[in-house]
C-alpha positions in Angstrom: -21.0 -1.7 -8.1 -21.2 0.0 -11.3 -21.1 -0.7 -14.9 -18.1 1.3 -15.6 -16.6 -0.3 -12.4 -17.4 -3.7 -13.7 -15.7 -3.3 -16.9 -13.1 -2.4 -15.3 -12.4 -5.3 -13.2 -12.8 -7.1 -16.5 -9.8 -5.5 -17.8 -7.8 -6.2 -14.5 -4.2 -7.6 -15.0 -1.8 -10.7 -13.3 0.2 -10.0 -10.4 3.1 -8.3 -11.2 4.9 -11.2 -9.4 2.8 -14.0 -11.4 4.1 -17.2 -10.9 4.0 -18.5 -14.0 6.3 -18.8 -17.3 6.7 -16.2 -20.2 3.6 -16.4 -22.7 5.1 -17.2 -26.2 6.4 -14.0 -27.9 7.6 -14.2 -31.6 11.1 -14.9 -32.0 11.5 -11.7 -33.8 11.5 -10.0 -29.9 13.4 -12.1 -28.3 16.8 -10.1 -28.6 16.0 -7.7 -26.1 17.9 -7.9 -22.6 16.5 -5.3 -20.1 13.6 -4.8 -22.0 12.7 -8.2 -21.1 14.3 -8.5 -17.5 12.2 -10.8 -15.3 10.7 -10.1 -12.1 10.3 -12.9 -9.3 9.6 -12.3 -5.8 10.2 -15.1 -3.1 9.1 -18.6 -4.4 7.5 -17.5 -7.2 8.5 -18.5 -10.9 9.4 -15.9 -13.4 7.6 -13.6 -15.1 9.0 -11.0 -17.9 8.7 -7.2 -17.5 7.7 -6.9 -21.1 4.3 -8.7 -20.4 3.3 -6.3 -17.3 1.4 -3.5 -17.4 3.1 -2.0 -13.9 6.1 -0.4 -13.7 8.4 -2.9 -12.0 12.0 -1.3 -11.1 15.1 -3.6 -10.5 18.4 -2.9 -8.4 20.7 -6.1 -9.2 23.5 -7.6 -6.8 26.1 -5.6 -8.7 24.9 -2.1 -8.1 24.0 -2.7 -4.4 27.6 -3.7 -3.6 29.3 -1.0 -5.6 27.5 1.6 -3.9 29.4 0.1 -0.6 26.5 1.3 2.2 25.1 -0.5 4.7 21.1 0.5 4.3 19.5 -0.3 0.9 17.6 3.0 1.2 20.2 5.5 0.1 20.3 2.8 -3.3 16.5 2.9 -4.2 16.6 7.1 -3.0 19.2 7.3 -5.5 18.4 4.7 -8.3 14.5 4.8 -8.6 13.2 7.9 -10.1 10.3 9.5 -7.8 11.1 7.7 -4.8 12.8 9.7 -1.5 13.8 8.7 1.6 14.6 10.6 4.7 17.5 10.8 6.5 18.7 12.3 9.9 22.6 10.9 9.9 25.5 8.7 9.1 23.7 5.4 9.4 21.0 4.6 11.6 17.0 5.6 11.2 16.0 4.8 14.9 12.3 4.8 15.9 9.6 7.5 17.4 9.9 10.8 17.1 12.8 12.7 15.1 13.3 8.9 13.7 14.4 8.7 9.6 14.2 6.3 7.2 10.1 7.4 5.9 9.9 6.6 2.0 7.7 8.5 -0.6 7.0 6.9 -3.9 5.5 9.9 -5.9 4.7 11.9 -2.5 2.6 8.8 -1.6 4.1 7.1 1.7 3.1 9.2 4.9 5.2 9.5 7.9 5.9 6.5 9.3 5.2 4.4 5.8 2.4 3.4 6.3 1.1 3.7 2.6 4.6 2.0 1.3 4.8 -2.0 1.7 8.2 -3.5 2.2 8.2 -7.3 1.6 11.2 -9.9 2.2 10.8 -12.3 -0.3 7.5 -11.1 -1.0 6.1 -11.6 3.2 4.9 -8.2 4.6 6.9 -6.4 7.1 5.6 -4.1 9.3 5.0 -3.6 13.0 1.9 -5.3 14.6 0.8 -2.4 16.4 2.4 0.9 14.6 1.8 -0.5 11.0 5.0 0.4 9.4 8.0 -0.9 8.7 11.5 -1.1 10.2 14.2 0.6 7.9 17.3 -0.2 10.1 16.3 -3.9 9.3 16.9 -3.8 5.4 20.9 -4.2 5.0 22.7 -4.8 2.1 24.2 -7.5 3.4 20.8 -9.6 3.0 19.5 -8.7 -0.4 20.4 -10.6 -4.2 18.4 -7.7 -5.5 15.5 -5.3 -4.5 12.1 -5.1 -6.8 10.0 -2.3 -7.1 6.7 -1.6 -7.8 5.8 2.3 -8.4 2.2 2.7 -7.8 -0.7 0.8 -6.2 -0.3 -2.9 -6.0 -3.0 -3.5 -3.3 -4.5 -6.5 -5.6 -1.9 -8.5 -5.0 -0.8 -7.5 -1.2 -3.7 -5.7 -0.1 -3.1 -3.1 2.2 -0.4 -0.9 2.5 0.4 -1.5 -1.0 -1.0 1.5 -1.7 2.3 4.1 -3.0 4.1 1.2 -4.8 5.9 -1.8 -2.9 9.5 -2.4 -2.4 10.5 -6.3 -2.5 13.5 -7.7 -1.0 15.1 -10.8 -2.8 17.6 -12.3 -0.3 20.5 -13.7 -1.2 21.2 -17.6 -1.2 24.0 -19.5 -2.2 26.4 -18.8 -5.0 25.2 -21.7 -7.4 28.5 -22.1 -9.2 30.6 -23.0 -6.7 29.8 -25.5 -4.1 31.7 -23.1 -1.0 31.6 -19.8 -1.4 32.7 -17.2 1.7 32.6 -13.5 2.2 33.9 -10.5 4.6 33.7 -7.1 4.4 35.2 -4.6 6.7 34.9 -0.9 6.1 35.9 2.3 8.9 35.8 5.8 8.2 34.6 9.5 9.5 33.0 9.6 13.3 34.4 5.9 14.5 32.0 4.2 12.1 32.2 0.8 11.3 30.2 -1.7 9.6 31.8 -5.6 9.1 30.0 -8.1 7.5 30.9 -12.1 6.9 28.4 -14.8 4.9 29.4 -18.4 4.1 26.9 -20.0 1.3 27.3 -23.8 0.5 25.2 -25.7 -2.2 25.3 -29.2 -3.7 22.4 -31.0 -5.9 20.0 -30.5 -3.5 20.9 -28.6 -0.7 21.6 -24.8 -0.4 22.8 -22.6 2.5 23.7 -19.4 3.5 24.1 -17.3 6.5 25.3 -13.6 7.2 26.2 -11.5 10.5 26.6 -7.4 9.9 27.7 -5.5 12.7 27.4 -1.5 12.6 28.3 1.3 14.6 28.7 4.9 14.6 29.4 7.6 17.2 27.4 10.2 14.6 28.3 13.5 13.5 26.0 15.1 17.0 26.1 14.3 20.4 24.0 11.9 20.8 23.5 10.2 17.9 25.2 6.9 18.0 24.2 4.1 16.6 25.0 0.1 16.9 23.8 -2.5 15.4 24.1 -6.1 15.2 22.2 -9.1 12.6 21.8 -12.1 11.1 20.5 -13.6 8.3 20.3 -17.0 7.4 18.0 -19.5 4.8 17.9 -22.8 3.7 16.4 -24.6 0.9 16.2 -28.4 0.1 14.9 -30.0 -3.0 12.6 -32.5 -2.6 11.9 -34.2 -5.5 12.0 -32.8 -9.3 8.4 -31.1 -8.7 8.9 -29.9 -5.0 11.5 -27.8 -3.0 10.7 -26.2 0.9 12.9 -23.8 2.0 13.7 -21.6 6.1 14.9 -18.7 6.7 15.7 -16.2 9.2 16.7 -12.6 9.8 17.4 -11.3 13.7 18.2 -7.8 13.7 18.8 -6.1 17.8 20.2 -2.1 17.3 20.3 0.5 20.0 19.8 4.1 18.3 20.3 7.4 20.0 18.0 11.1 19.1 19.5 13.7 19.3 16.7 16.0 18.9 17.1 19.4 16.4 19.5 21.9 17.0 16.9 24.3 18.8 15.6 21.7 20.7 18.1 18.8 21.9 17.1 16.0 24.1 19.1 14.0 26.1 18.5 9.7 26.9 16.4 9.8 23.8 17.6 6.1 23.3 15.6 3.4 21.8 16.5 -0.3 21.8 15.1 -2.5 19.4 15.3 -6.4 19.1 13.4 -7.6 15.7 12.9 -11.1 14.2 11.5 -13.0 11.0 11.2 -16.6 10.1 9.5 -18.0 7.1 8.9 -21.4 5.6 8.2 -22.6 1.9 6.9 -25.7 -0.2 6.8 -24.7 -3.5 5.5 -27.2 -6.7 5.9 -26.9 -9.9 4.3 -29.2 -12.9 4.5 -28.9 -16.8 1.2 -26.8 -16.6 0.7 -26.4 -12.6 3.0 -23.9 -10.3 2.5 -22.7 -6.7 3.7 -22.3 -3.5 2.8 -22.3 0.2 4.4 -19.7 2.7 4.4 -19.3 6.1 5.7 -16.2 8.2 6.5 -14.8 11.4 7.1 -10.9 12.3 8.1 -10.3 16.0 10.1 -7.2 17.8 10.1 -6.0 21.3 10.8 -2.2 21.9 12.4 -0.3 24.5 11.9 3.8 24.5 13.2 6.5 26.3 11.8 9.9 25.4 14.3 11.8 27.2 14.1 15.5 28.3 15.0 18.4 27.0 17.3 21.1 29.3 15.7 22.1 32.0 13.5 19.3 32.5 13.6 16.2 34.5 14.2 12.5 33.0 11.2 10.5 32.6 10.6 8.1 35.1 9.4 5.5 33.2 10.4 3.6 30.0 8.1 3.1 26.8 8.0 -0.2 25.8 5.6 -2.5 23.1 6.0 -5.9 22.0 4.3 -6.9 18.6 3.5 -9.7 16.3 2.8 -10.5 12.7 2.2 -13.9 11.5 0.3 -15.2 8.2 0.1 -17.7 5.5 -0.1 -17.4 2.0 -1.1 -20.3 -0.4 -1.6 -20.1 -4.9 -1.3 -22.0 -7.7 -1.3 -20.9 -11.6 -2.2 -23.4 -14.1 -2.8 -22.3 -18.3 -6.2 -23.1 -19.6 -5.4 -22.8 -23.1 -2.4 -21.7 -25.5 -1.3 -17.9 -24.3 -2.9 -18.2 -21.3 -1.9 -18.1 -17.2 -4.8 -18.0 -14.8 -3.4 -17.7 -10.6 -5.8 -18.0 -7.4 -4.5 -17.7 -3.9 -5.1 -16.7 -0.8 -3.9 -15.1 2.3 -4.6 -14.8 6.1 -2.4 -12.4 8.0 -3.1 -11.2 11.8 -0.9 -8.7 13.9 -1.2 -6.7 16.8 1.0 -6.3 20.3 0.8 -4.3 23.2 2.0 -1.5 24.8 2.6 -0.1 28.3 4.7 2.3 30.3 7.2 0.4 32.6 7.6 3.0 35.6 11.4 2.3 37.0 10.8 2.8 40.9 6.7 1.1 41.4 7.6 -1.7 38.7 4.2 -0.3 37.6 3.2 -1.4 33.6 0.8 1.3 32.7 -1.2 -0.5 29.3 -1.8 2.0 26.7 -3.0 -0.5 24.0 -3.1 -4.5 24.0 -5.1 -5.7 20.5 -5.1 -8.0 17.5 -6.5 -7.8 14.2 -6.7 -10.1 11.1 -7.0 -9.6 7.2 -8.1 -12.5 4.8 -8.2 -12.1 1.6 -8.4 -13.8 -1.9 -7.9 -13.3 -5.4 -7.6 -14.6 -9.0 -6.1 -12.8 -11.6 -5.6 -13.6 -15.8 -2.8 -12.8 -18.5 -3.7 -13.5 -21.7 -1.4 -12.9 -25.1 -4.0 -11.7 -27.2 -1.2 -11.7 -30.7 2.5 -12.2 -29.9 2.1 -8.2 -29.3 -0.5 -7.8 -27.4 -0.7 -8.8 -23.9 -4.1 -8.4 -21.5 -4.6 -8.9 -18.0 -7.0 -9.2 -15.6 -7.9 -9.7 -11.7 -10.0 -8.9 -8.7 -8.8 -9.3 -4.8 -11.2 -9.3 -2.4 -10.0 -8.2 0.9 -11.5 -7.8 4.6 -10.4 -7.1 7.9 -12.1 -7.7 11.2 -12.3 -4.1 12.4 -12.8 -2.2 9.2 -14.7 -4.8 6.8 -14.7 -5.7 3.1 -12.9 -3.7 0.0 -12.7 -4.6 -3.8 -9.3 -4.0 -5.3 -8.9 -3.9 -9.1 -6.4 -2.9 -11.5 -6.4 -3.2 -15.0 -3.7 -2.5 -17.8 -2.4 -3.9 -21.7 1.0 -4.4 -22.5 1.8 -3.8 -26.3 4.8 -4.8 -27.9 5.0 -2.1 -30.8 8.7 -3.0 -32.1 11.7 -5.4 -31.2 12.5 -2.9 -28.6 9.8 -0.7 -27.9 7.3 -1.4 -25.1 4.0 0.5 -24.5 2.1 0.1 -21.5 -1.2 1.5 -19.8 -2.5 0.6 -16.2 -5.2 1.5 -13.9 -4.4 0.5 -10.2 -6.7 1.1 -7.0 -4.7 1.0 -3.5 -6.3 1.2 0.0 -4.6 1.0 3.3 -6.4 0.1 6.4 -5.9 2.1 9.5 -3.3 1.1 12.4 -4.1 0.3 15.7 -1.9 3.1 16.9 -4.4 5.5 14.9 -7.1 3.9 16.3 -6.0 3.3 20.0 -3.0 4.7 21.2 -2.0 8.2 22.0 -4.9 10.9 22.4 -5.6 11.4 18.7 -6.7 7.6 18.3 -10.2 7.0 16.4 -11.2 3.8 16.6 -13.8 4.8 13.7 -11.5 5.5 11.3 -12.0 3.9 7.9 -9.7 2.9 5.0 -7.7 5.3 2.7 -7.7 4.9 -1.1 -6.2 5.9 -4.2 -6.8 5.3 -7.7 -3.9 5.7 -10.1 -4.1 5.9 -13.9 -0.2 5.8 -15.8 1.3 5.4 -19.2 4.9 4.0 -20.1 7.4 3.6 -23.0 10.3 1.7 -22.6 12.6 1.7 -25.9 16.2 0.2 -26.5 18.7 1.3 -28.6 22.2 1.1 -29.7 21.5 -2.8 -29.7 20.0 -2.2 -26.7 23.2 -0.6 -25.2 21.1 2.1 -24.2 18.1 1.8 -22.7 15.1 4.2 -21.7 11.9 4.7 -20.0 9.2 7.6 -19.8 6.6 7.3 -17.6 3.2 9.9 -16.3 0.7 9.1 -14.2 -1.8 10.6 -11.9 -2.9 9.5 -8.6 -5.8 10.8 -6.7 -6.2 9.9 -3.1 -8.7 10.3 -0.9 -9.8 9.6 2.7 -6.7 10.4 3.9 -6.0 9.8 7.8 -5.1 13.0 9.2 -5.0 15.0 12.9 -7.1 17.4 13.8 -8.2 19.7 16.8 -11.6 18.9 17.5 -13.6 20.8 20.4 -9.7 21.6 21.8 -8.3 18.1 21.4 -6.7 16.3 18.4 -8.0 13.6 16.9 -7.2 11.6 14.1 -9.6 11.8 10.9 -10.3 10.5 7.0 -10.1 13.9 5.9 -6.8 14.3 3.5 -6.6 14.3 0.2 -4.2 14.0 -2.3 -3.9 14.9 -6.5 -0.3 14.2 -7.7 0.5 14.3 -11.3 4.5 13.1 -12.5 6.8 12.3 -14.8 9.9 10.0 -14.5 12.4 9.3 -17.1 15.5 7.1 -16.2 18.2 6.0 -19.2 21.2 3.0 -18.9 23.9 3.7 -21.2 26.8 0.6 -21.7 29.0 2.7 -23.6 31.5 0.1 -23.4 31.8 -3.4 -21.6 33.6 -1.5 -19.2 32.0 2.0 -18.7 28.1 2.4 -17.7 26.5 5.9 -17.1 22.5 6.0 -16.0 20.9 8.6 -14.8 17.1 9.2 -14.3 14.8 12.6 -13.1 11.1 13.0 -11.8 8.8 15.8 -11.5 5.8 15.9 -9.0 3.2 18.5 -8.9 1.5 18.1 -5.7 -2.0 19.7 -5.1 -0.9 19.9 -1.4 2.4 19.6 -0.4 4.0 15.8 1.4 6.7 15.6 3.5 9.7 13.8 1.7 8.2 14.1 -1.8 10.6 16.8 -3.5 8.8 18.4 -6.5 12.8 18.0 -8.9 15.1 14.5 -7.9 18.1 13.8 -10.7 20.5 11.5 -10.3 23.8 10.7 -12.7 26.2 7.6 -12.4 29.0 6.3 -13.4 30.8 3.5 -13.1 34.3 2.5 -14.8 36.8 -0.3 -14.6 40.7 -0.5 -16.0 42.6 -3.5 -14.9 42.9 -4.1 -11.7 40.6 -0.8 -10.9 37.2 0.3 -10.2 35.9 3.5 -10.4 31.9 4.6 -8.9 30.6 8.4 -8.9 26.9 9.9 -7.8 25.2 13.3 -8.1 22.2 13.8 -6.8 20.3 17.0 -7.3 17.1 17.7 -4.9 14.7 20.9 -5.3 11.9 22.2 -3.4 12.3 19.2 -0.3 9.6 20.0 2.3 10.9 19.4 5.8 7.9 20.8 7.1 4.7 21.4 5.8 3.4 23.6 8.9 5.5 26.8 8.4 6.2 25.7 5.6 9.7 25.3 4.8 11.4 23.5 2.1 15.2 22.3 1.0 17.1 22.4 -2.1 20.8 20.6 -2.4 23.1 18.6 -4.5 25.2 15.6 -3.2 28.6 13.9 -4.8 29.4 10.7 -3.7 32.2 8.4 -5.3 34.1 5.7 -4.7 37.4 3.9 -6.6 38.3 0.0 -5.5 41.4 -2.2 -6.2 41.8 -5.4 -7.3 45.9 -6.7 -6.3 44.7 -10.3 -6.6 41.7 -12.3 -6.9 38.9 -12.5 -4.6 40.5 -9.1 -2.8 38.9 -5.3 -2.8 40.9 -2.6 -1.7 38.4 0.4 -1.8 37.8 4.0 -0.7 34.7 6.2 -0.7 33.8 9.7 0.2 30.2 11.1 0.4 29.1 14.4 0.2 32.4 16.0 -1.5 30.5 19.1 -1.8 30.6 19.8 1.7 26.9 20.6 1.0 24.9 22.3 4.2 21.3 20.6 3.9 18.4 19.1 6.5 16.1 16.2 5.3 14.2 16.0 8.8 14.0 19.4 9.7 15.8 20.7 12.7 18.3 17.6 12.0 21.6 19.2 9.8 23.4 16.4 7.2 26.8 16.1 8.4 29.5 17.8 5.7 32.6 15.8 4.2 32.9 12.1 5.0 35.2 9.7 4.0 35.7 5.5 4.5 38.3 2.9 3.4 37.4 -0.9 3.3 38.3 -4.9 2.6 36.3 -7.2 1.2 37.5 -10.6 0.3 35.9 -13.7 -1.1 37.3 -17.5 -0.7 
């Protein structure tokens, strides 16, 4: 390790999820309200945004259900500048090939997202044996809120963590009220339907809430349906006045069909998909000690036909894998003197599965893969308030994994505090991720040699309020250089998966909130992306401008989203540009009742995301949601 290396790690910063208390800031600064929005994720205590050197985003309650979707995706497409997710319908992402639902976060994700971590409640979730997450799994239904770090966080999560990491907070019960219920039915274009109902009850020591969503869709192609059904449930108990456990639970079972492209259609491309999570909790918390121990479980079991196109016969045999994931984490924070937070953890994961071809007439299970791997890891990372200003952290992970060994993951980065409301921020992040097991041992490109990819990023940010903080804005640029990229190629006539990518992306992002009164918010936010080489999903222009209005009894919600220079495909290549109006108004007759109405895509707009999958045009929905 080198000397510049080495003063780096000295300069290393917290976990953006720290689970520790504010560090004393001079009352003078203490007006602020977004500037100084906190960040949590799962059992972890609060931590300000102000004190961070990484660029945390935040989509609250509120905006989730005014956007009146199903997915979260389309929210954080929309609402977090230089982040894009693909889309091949009405609702539904499906699995396998001509599946949606892959996330960029500034043209760093790959295809499935692999580079992009999704946590619930800050666990990992990702498929034992394919390594990437499940996007019909993340409903709106589920989430309080959605945190999201854009760029490397690999300290703290290791791999995967390598583009940024999207953390969903699930919801629990109300607080204020000891009974709270909820239903929400909503029907529209192509016999689509999504109804959800939650319950949540809490009293001085107990909290509970459950959920069931159920969502369908005939789609705008033949072939493309879509059902869906869920649950989601957690409960928490306090202990004593230092300790609290909490359970939870989210089953998710969804049957999605492909239609293939337009040139190309297959028929009996269906997949059915059962997936399931548990977690359990004891947290503790002292005067000057905090912590938490979690325990998860990932499981899902996979049925696939690949169909046939015209012309050809049906397969014979079905495609089918069962996986795992399972893990602990365990940290505790403690200050060692005034303006000071020091955490150490950590973590043990393992996952893996198998796979086989079930042959319908011989009951014949062909194994194509059948393996386990395991991570652990630890770390111990430092924030110090060096003046009420000035904040420095620092922290080193060290992570291994039985198959491809040992890496060092640092990050470094100052927070300054220049005015009231003016933030300044510098970081320098490293992300890895570790190769799958599909890379290395299913399907003939597999490599069981391959090694780790990484990335280093390096990023400045301003974030200023003003108008009494009425409006409020953020400027970001960074550049991220990645190397050892997994990629396929032909070698000797056959393909075969390689560390041979690499990747130079240099952005901007600027996003601005606007209360111009208590009852009219505008926001909008942009990002550029100059790509060395061009990425899937990554478009080089995104905008987006909202609004949201209430009178009386009234609501009122509109979109535009702008998207230039979209590659579909980066082998011909080809590339999409469109804009997209959404809007939606809701009623209010009485309390605790929504009356509302939405329409997506008013421009009628003609546009492919996946290539060879057309958008559809013109939809429209009407909906109830009540609350007693």
């Amino acid at each position: 390790m080198n000397k510049k290396f080495i003063l780096l790690a000295s300069l290393l910063p917290v976990g953006v999820f720290s689970a520790t208390p504010d560090l004393p800031v001079n009352s003078v600064f203490r007006d602020s309200v977004r500037l100084n929005e906190v960040v949590v994720t799962g059992s972890m205590t609060e931590v300000s945004k102000r004190q961070l050197p990484l660029h945390v985003e935040v989509i609250g309650r509120k905006e989730i259900q005014q956007r009146k979707t199903n997915s979260l995706l389309p929210i954080l497409s929309e609402r977090i500048p230089g982040m894009f997710v693909t889309q091949r319908g009405l609702m539904g992402y499906g699995v396998a090939a001509g599946s949606a639902g892959s996330m960029t976060m500034r043209g760093i994700g790959s295809s499935p997202n692999t580079q992009l971590l999704v946590l619930i409640d800050g666990h990992p979730q990702y498929m034992g044996l394919m390594g990437h997450p499940l996007p019909d799994m993340y409903e709106t239904a589920m989430a309080e809120r959605v945190e999201v770090i854009k760029g490397p966080a690999s300290y703290l999560y290791g791999s995967n963590a390598m583009g940024g990491v999207v953390n969903i907070i699930t919801k629990k019960a109300d607080g204020l009220k000891p009974s709270v219920g909820r239903a929400n039915v909503m029907y529209g274009s192509y016999n689509t339907v999504s109804a959800n109902a939650s319950y949540g009850y809490t009293n001085s020591r107990w909290d509970t809430y459950l959920s069931a969503t159920y969502n369908h869709t005939d789609g705008h192609r033949r072939n493309s349906n879509f059902d869906q059904w869920s649950g989601y449930g957690k409960v928490g108990y306090q202990i004593s006045s230092h300790y609290k456990t909490r359970l939870d639970f989210n089953l998710t079972r969804f049957e999605a069909a492909n239609p293939g492209t337009v040139s190309a259609p297959i028929n009996d491309n269906d997949a059915r998909v059962f997936r399931g999570m548990t977690s359990w909790a004891l947290e503790n918390k002292y005067d000057n000690l905090a912590g938490a121990l979690n325990v998860y479980v990932n499981f899902g079991d996979h049925k696939i036909n690949d169909g046939y196109n015209e012309g050809q016969k049906p397969k014979d045999f079905l495609f089918r894998s069962k996986d795992n994931m399972w893990g602990a984490t365990f940290y505790q924070t403690t200050s060692l003197f005034r303006g000071n937070s020091l955490t150490a953890g950590v973590d043990f994961k393992a996952f893996g599965g198998k796979a086989y071809n079930d042959f319908f007439e011989t009951g014949e299970k062909k194994q194509i893969a059948k393996k386990n791997i395991y991570e652990v890891a630890g770390y111990i990372n430092m924030r110090q308030a060096l003046t009420e200003r000035l904040f420095l952290s620092a922290g080193l992970r060290y992570d291994h994994n039985s198959h491809t060994g040992g890496e060092w993951i640092p990050l470094g980065g100052l927070s300054f505090v220049a005015a009231q409301n003016t933030i300044l921020k510098a970081v320098v992040s490293k992300g890895f991720r570790n190769p799958t097991i599909r890379e290395m041992y299913m399907f003939p490109p597999q490599n069981p040699d391959l090694r780790p990819e990484r990335l280093m990023n390096y990023e400045l940010s301003v974030s200023q309020g003003l108008l009494s903080n009425k409006l409020q804005l953020d400027l970001s640029v960074y550049y991220l250089n990645a190397n050892n990229l997994i990629q396929t190629q032909m070698i000797n006539g056959r393909p075969h998966n390689v560390n041979t990518g690499k990747i130079k992306n240099v952005g901007v992002e600027f996003a601005a909130n606007y209360s111009i009164l208590p009852s009219l918010q505008l926001n909008t936010n942009y990002s550029y992306i100059h790509m060395d080489e061009p990425v899937l999903a990554a478009p080089k222009h995104q905008f987006y401008l909202g609004a949201g209005y209430e009178l009386n009894k009234w609501g009122f919600q509109s979109g535009i989203q702008y998207i230039n220079k979209l590659y579909t495909n980066i082998k011909l290549p080809s590339t999409d540009n469109f804009t997209l109006w959404n809007a939606s108004v809701s009623f209010y007759p009485v309390s605790g009742l929504e009356i509302y109405a939405k329409v997506e895509n008013i421009l009628n707009s003609k546009y492919e995301i996946n290539a060879g999958y057309p958008m559809p045009g013109t939809n429209a929905y009407g909906g109830v949601r009540v609350t007693f």
